[in-house]
C-alpha positions in Angstrom: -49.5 -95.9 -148.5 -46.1 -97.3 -148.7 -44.4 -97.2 -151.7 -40.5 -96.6 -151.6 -38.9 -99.3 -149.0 -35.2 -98.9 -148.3 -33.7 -102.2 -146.7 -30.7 -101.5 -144.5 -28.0 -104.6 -144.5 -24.4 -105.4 -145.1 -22.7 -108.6 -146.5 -18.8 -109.2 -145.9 -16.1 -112.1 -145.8 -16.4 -111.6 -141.9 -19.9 -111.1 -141.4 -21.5 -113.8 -144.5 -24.8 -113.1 -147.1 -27.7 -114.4 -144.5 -28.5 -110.9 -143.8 -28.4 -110.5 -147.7 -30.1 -113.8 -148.9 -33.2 -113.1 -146.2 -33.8 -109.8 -147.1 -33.3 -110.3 -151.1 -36.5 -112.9 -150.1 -38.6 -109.7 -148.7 -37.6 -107.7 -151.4 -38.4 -110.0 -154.2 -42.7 -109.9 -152.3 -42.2 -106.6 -151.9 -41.3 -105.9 -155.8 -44.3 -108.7 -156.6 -46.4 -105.9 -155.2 -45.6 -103.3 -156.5 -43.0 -101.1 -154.2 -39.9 -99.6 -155.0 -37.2 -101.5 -153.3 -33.8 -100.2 -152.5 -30.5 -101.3 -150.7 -28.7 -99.7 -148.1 -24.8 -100.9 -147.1 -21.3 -102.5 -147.8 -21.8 -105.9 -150.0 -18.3 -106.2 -149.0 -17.0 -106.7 -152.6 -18.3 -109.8 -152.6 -19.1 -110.4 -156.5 -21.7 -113.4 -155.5 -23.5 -110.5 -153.2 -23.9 -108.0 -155.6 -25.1 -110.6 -158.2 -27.7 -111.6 -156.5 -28.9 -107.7 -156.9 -28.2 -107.1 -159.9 -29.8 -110.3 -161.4 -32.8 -108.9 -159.5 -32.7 -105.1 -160.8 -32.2 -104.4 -157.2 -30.2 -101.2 -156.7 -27.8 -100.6 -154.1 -25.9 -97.7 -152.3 -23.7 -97.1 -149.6 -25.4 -96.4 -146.4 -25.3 -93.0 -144.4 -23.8 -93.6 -141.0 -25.8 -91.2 -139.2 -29.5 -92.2 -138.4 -30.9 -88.9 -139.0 -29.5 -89.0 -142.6 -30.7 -92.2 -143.3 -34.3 -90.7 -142.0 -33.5 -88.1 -144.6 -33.6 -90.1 -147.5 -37.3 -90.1 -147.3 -38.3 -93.8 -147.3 -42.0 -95.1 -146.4 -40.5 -97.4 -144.8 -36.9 -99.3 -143.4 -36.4 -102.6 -143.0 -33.3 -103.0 -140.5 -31.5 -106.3 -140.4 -27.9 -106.0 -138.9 -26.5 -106.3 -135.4 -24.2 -103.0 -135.5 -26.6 -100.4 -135.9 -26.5 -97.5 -133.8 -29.5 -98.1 -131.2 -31.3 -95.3 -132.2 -31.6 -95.8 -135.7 -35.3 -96.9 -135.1 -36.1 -94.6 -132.8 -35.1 -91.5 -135.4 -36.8 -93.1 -138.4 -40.0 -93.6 -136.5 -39.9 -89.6 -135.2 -39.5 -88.8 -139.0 -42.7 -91.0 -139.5 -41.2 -93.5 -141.3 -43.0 -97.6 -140.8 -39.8 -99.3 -139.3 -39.3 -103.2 -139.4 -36.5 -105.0 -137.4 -35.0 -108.5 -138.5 -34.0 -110.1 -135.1 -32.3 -112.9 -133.7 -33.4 -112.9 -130.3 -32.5 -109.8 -128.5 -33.4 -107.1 -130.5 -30.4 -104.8 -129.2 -32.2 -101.8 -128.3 -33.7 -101.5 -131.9 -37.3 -99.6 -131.7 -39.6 -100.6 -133.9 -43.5 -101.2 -135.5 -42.5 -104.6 -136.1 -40.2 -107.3 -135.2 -39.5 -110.3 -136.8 -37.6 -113.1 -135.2 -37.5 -116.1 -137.6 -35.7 -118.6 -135.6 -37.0 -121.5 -134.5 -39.2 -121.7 -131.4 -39.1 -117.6 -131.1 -43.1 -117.5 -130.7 -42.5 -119.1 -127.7 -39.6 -117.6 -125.8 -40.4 -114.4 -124.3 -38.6 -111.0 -125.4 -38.3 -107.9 -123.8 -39.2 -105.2 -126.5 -38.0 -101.7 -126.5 -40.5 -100.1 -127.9 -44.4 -102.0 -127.6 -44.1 -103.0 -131.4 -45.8 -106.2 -133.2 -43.2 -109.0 -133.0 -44.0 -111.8 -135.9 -42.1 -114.4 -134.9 -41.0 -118.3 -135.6 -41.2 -120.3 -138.9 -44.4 -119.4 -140.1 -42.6 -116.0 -140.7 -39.5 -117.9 -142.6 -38.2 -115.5 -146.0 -37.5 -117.8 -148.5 -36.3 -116.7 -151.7 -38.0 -117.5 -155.4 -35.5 -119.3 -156.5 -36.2 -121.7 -153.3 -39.7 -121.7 -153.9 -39.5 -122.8 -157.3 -36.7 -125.6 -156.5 -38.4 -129.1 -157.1 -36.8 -132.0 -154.8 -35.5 -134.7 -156.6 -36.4 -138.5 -155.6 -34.1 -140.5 -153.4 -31.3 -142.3 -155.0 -31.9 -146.0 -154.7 -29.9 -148.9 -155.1 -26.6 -149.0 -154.6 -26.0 -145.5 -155.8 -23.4 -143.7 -153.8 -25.2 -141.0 -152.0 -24.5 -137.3 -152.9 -23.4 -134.9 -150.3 -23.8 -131.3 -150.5 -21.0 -129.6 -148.4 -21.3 -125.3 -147.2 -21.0 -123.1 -144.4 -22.9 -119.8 -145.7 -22.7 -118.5 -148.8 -18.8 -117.3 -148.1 -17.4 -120.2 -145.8 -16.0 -117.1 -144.1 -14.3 -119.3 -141.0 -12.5 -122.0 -143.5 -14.1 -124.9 -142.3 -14.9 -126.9 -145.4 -11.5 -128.5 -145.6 -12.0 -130.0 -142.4 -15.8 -131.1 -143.2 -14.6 -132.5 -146.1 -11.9 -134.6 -144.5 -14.3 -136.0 -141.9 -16.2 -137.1 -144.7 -13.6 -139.2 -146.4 -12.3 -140.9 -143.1 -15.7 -142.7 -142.5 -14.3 -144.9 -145.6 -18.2 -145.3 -147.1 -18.9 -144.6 -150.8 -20.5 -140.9 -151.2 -19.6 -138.3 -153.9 -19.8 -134.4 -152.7 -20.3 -131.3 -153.7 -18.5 -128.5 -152.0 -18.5 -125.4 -152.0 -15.9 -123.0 -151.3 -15.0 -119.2 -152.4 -11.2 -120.8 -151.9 -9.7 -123.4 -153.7 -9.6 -126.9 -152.3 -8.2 -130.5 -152.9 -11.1 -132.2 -155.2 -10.2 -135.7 -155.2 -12.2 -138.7 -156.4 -15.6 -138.0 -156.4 -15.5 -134.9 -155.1 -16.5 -131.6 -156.5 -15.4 -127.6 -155.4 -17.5 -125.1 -156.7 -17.4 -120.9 -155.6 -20.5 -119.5 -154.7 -23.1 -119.9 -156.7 -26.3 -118.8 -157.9 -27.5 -122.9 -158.2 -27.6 -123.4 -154.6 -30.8 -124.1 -154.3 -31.0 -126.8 -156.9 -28.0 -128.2 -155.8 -30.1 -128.6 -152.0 -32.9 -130.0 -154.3 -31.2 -132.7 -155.8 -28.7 -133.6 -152.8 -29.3 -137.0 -150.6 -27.6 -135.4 -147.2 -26.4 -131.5 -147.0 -23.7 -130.9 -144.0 -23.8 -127.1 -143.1 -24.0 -125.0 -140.1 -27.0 -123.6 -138.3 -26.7 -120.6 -140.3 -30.2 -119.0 -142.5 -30.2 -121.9 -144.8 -31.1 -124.8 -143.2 -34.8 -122.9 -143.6 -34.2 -123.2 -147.2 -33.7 -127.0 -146.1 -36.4 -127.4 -144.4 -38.5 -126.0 -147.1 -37.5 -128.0 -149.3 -37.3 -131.8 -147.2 -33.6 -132.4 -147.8 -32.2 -134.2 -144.5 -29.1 -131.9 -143.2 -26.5 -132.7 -140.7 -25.2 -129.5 -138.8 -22.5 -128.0 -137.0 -22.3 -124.0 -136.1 -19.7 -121.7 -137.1 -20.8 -118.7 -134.8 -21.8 -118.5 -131.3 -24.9 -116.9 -132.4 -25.7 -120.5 -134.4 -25.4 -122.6 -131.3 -28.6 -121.9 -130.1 -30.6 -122.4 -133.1 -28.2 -125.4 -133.6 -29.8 -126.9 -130.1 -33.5 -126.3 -130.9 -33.8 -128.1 -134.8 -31.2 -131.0 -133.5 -33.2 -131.0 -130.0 -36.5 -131.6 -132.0 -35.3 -134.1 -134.3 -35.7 -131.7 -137.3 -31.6 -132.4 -138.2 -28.4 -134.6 -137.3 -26.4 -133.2 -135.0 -22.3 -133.3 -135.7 -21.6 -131.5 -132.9 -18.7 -128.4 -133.6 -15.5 -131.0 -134.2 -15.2 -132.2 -137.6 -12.7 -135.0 -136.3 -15.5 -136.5 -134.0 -18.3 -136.2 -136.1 -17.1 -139.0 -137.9 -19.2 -142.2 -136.7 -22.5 -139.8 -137.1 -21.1 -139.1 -140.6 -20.8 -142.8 -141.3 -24.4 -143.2 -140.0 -26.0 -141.0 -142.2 -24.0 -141.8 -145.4 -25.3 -145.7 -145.0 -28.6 -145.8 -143.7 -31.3 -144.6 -146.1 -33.9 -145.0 -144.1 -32.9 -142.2 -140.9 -32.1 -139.6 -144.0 -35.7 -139.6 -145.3 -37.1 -139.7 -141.8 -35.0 -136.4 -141.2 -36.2 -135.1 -144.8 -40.2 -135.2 -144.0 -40.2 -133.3 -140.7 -39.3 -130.0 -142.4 -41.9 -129.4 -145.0 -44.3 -129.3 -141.9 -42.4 -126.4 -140.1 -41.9 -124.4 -143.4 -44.7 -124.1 -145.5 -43.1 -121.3 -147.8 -45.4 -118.1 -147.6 -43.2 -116.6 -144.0 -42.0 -113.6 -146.6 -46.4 -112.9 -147.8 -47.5 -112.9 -144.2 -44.1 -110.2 -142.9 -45.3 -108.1 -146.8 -48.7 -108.2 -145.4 -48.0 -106.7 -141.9 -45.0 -104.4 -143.4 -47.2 -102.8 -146.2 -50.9 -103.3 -143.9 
């Protein structure tokens, strides 16, 4: 029976909170259930990070650098979501008999494991060479999505002539800087909007535009949003969820490809990675109604909400 869980992840300026926010989602089922939930690694001293644990009683503690000493801490079982692990972190905690599950994107970078899960779009159909002949759980139907996601209604459209209200992030940190830009590109299609940004660093408001830090309201502030510009990072599943049209870009390398797949299948706008040329496909979007809600219906489909019950389920079964 598994009782005591011990997640191992890291947050940072440099690295962002998807690893966080996704795993906060898991913890929150596993807690719902029962089990003892702890954190392992660096929140980078990032105060919206440790918020969101401490809001959620979740305790945290540095985490040993050696795999057999993480083994020793005595865990039921690890959940491992990070891409600098040493290899054989897996492979240790499963000789000490502990249930092992690896968060992936894609290649799973030697990590052994019982089971794999691979959230990103279109994973269930690509194959993956495993290291070790776990269960891999993979695709949107295996989606964490965090309570305060769930519970986030989505406002109706604004109609009339309203100006339509843009929500504006890259992760929870904007760790590469790039709202500025975003923001610019948004005023030089000369079409009314207001905006919400947000940004751990202080920015230019201007008419009609608003710069908030991290924050804890994100999700409503998705909810109640007309268009949301952002990169391919973890939340456009929040998005998705929740049948708010989004407009993307990628920040990281590792965003391109998910980046390819949801504006390949018509899921969200493509901006491409320049701010400066995404212009006319900004302009689109902030004047025709009508392609925002078609983008806004496909993703409730995709994401029905319960990804973090069925990954509990095979964890904890």
């Amino acid at each position: 029976m598994i009782v005591r869980v011990g997640i191992r992840c890291d947050a940072g300026s440099a690295i962002g909170v998807g690893h966080l926010v996704r795993c906060v989602a898991l913890a929150e089922e596993l807690r719902a259930r029962g089990t003892h939930v702890s954190f392992l690694g660096d929140m980078g001293s990032l105060p919206w990070a440790m918020r969101q644990l401490d809001l959620r009683a979740l305790p945290v503690r540095p985490a040993p650098a050696e795999p057999g000493r993480l083994a020793a801490l005595g865990f039921d079982a690890v959940v491992l979501d990070s891409y600098t692990l040493p290899a054989e972190t897996g492979r240790v905690l499963m000789a000490a008999g502990t249930r092992v599950l690896a968060i992936i994107d894609g290649d799973p970078l030697g990590q052994e494991a019982h089971l794999y899960l691979d959230q990103n779009l279109g994973a269930e159909e690509v194959a993956c060479a495993l290291p070790y002949p776990g269960v891999r759980l993979a695709g949107a139907r295996y989606v964490l999505l965090r309570d305060s996601v769930r519970r986030a209604v989505r406002a109706p459209a604004r109609t009339g002539a309203a100006p339509p209200h843009v929500l504006c992030f890259f992760g929870g940190t904007d760790a590469t800087g790039v709202a500025p830009r975003w923001v610019e590109a948004l005023r030089a299609t000369g079409v009314p909007f207001a905006a919400t940004v947000i940004s751990s660093d202080p920015l230019p408001a201007g008419e009609g535009i608003t710069v908030l830090p991290p924050t804890d309201l994100l999700p409503n502030l998705m909810a109640e949003a007309d268009l949301v510009v952002t990169a391919a990072g973890s939340a456009i599943w929040e998005l998705l969820y929740l049948g708010v049209p989004a407009a993307l870009t990628w920040v990281a390398d590792n965003q391109l490809i998910g980046y390819e797949a949801l504006v390949g299948r018509g899921l969200a706008a493509g901006l491409g990675g320049s701010p400066e040329r995404a212009v006319p496909a900004l302009r689109r979007l902030l004047t025709d109604p009508g392609l925002r809600a078609e983008y806004g219906t496909r993703g409730p489909e995709l994401v029905d909400g319960r990804g973090r019950e069925r990954v509990a389920d095979a964890l904890l079964g």
